[in-house]
N, C-alpha and C positions, 0 to 999 in steps of 0.2 A: 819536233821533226829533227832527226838524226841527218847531218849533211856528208855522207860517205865519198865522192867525186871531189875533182878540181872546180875549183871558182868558175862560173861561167866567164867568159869574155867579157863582157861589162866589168863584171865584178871587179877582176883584175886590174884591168884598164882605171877603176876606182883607184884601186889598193896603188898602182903604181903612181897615178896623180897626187896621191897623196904621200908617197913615201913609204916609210917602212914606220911600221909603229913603233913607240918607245920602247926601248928597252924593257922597263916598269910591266909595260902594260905585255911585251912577246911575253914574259917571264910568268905573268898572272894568267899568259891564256896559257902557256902551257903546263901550268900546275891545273887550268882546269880540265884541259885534254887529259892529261893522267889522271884527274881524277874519275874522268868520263872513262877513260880506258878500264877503272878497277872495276867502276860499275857494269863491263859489259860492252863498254866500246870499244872502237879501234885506239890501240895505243899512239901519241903521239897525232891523232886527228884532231881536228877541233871539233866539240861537240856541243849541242845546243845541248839547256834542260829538257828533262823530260814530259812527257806531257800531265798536269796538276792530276798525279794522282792520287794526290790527300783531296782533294776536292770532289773525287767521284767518290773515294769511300766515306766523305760525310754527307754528300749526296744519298748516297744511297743510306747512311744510316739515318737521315732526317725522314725518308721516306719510310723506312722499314717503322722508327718511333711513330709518324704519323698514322699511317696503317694501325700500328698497336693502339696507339688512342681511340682511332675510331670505331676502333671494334668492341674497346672497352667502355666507353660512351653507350652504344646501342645496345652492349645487355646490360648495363647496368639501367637503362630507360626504361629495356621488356621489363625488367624485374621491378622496377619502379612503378611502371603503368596496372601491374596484374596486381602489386599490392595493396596500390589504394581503391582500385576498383572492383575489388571482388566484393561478390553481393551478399547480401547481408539481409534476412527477413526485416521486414520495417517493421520499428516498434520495438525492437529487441534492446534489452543493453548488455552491453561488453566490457568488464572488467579490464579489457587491453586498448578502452578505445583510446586512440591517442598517440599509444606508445610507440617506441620509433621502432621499427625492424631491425628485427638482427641483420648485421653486413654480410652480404655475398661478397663472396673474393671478389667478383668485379666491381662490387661498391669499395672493399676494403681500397683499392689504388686510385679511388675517387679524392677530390679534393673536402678534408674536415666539413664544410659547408654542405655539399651533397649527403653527406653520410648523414647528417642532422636533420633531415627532414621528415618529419612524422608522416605516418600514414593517416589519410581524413578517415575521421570518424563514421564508422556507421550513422545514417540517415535514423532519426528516431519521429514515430509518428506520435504529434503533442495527442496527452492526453484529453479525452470529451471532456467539456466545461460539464461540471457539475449539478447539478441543480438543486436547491436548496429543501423542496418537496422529496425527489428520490432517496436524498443519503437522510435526511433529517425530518419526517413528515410531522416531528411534535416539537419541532424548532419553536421556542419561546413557549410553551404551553405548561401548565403548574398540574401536577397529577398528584392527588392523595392517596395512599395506599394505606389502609387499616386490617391489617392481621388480627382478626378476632382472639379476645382473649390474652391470655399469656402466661408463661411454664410458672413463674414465682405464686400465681391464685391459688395453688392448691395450698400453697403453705401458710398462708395470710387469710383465711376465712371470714374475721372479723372487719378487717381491713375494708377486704372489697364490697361487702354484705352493708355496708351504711347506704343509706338513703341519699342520691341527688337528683336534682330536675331533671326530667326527659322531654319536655317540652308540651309532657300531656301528663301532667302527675308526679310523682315521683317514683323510684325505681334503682335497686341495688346498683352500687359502682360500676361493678362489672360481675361475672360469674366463672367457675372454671373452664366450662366449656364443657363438652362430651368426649365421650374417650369407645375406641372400639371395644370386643369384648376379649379380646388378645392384650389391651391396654396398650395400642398403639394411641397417642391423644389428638386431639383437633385440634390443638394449639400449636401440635409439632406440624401438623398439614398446613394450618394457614401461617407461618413461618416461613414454611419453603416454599410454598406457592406465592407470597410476597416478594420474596428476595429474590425470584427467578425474576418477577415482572418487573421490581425495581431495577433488575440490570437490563432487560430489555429496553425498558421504557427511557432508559437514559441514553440506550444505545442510538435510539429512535430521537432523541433532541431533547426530549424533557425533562424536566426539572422536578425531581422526586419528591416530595416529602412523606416520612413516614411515620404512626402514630405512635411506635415503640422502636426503640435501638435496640434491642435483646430479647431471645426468647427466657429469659431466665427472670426477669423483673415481674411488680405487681403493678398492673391498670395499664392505663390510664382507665377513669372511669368512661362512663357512656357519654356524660355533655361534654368534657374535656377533647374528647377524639370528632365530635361535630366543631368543636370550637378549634383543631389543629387547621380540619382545610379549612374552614372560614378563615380565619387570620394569614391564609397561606395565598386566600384569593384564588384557589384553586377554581381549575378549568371542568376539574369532573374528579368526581371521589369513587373510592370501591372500598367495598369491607369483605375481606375473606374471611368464610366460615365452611364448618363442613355441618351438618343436623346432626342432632339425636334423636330420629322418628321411630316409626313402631318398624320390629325388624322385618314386617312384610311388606312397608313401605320402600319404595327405591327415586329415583332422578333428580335433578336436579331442580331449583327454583329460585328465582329474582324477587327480591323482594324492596320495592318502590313505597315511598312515603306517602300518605292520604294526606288528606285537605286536617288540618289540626287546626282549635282555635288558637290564635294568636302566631300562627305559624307559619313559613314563609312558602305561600302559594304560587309563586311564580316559579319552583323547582319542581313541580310536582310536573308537568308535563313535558319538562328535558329531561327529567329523570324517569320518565317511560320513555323517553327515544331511547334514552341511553339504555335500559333493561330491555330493548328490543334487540339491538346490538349484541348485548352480552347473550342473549337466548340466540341469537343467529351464529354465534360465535361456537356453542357451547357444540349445537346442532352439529354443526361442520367438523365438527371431531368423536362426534358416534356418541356422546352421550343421549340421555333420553328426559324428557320433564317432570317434574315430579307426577308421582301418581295416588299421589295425599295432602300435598300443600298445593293453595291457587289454584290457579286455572291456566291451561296454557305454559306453564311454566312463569306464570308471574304472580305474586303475592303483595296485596296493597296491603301496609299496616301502619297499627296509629301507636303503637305501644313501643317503639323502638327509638330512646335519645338519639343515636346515634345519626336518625332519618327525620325525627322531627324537630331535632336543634340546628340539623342543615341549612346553612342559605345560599350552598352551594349544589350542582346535580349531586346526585352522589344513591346508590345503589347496595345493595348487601347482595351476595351468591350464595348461598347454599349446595356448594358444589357436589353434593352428595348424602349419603342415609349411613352414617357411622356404623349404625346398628341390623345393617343388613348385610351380610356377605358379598355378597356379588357386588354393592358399590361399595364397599371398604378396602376391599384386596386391595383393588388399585390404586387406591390412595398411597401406597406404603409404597411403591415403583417409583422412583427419581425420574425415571422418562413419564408417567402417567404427570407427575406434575409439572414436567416442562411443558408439556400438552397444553395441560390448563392455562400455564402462564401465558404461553404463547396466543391463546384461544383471547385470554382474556387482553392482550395486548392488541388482538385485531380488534376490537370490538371497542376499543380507545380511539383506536385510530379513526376506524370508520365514524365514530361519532364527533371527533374531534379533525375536522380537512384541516388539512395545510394552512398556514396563512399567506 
């Protein structure tokens, strides 16, 4: 407050009770009077300070700062709340989950702390527990695979043509096999139709064993390839062949071990479940039964090592008539024989349930 008038009457009445002030002190008011005068006041009045007006402008810039904080505060929130909660299909993954967002200018004047906070991760829904039946239904189970024959026979004649036990007599090592009349061979079929099933069947949990590593070797002979699954302990054997029948003959045929002296009887009637299987199998992919070998599409026989040295199930296919057109084509198709394999991979299964 600026005091422009004479001292009230009081006032004076003070000043004259008191005297005249010192010297010192006339001479300090009236350098501040002049100084009040440069600023604007009366010269040579006395004048009070002005009113603290450094006080209102940090006043007012504490208010103007706290405004700007809080406004920088609440969008860097919005921006914060839309980040971590944007939805996200359940189940999905995100190569970014985790990662911290890039700064919006209103994060960037955030404090270090703020700016470091990740955005949460998408919600992932745990995967279905497994079950040991669905992914692996031959989990622990021993499957023998015998590809009839083998490429190196044709060249070794002597070799394979010796005499060994078949379990009803004796009987050649092994033989070449049949060949179409294009000289597509049966050795090259049941080669690939083993090795499709052997990677099935592994895919499926099982434990493969098989009677040759190569189409290009000689044998094994006939008791040698009974006596693989036997010592393998196998769960269930298969022998892939394809015929050499008359060329008016066509289908396919199972052929199952008979009752032999000395021979082990107690396979002979899992080994008709089991060629029940492989004929329901066969069925379900449009082939048809033979219409010259068995009956039915099944064929009992006494004369085969490879079924009477069994004392495991164990089964031969006849997947077809080499020497008839119509079932030979499709031998030679890479998909006709993933057909088979797969056919003959249900037909494992189904005989062999889960454990």
């Amino acid at each position: 407050m600026i005091i422009t008038g004479p001292p009230p009457p009081g006032r004076a009445a003070a000043r004259g009770r008191a005297g005249r002030p010192p010297p010192g002190r006339a001479a300090a008011r009236g350098r501040g009077g002049q100084a009040a005068g440069q600023r604007g006041g009366v010269p040579g009045r006395a004048t009070l300070a002005p009113p603290v007006s450094h006080g209102r402008r940090t006043i007012r810039r504490a208010y103007l700062l706290g405004a700007a904080i809080l406004a920088l505060a609440a969008a860097w929130a919005l921006s914060h709340h839309g980040s971590s909660t944007a939805a996200r299909p359940a189940g999905t993954h995100s190569s970014n989950a985790g990662a911290i967002p890039l700064a919006t200018p209103a994060a960037q004047s955030l404090p270090a702390t703020a700016q470091a906070t990740p955005a949460r991760p998408a919600a992932t829904q745990p995967a279905p527990a497994a079950t040991g039946a669905a992914t692996s239904p031959l989990a622990g189970r021993i499957v023998t695979v015998d590809p009839g024959h083998n490429g190196g026979n044709f060249t070794h004649p002597r070799q394979i043509a010796r005499l060994v036990p078949d379990g009803n007599g004796e009987k050649e090592c092994d033989t070449t096999g049949t060949a179409a009349p294009d000289g597509y061979r049966e050795t090259d079929f049941n080669w690939s139709v083993a090795q499709r099933l052997r990677a099935l069947l592994a895919a499926a949990g099982a434990h493969v064993v098989l009677t040759r590593s190569s189409n290009t070797g000689v044998g094994p002979c006939v008791n040698e390839r009974a006596g693989i699954g036997n010592r393998a302990h196998s769960d269930v054997a298969i022998s892939i062949h394809a015929d050499g029948g008359p060329p008016g003959g066509s289908g396919f045929a199972v052929l199952v071990p008979a009752p032999v002296p000395g021979g082990d009887r107690a396979i002979v009637s899992s080994s008709r479940h089991f060629a029940l299987d492989v004929r329901a199998a066969l069925l379900a992919i449009g082939l048809h039964t033979s219409t010259y070998d068995g009956s039915g599409g099944l064929a009992a026989r006494t004369d085969l090592g490879g079924l009477n040295l069994s004392t495991r199930p164990k089964v031969f296919v006849e997947v077809g008539n080499m020497q008839n057109r119509p079932d030979e084509a499709p031998m030679e198709s890479a998909a006709y024989r993933e057909r088979v394999a797969r056919a003959l991979l249900a037909a494992i299964e189904r005989f062999l349930p889960p454990r």
